[in-house]
VMD Tcl script that draws the C-alpha trace (Angstrom):
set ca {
  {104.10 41.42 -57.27}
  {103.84 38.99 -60.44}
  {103.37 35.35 -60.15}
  {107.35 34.39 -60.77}
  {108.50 36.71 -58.17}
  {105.59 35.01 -55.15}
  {106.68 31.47 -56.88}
  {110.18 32.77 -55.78}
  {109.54 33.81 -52.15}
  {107.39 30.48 -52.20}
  {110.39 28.67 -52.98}
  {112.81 30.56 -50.58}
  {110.71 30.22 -47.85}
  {110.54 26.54 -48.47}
  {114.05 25.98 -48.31}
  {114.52 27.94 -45.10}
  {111.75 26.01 -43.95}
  {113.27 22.44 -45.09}
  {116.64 23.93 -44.06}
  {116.29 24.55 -40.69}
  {113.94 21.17 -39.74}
  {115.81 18.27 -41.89}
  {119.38 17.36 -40.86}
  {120.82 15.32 -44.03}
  {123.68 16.23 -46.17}
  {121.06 15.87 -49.17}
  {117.63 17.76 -47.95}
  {121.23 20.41 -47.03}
  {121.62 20.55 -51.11}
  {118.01 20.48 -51.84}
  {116.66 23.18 -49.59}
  {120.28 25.24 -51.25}
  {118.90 24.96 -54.80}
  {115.45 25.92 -53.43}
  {117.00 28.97 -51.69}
  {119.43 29.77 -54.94}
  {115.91 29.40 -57.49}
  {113.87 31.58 -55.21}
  {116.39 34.38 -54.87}
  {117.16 34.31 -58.43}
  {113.66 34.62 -59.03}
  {112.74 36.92 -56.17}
  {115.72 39.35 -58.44}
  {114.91 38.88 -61.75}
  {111.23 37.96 -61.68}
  {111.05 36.41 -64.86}
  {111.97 33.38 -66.41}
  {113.80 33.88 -69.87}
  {115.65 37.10 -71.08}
  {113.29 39.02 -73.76}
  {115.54 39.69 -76.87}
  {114.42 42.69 -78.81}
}
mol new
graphics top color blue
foreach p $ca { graphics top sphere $p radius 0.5 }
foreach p [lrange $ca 0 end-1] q [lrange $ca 1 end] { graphics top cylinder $p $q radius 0.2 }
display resetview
């Protein structure tokens, strides 16, 4: 596993975690962009497309 892809799981597991223990409508949108960054990075596991 690189570092992008365990920065992703970091950050999916952090918005579970922030998810399921804060009820407000904005820790709700937070801990979704947490969740969306993490699986996107969890996917791709890198940050910028290489052009070649």
């Amino acid at each position: 596993m690189n570092k992008i892809r365990i920065i992703g799981f970091v950050l999916f597991i952090a918005g579970v975690i922030l998810m399921l223990t804060l009820e407000n409508d904005m820790t709700d949108f937070i801990s979704g962009l947490l969740i969306g960054a993490g699986i996107g990075l969890l996917v791709t596991g890198r940050l910028k497309s290489s052009s070649k």
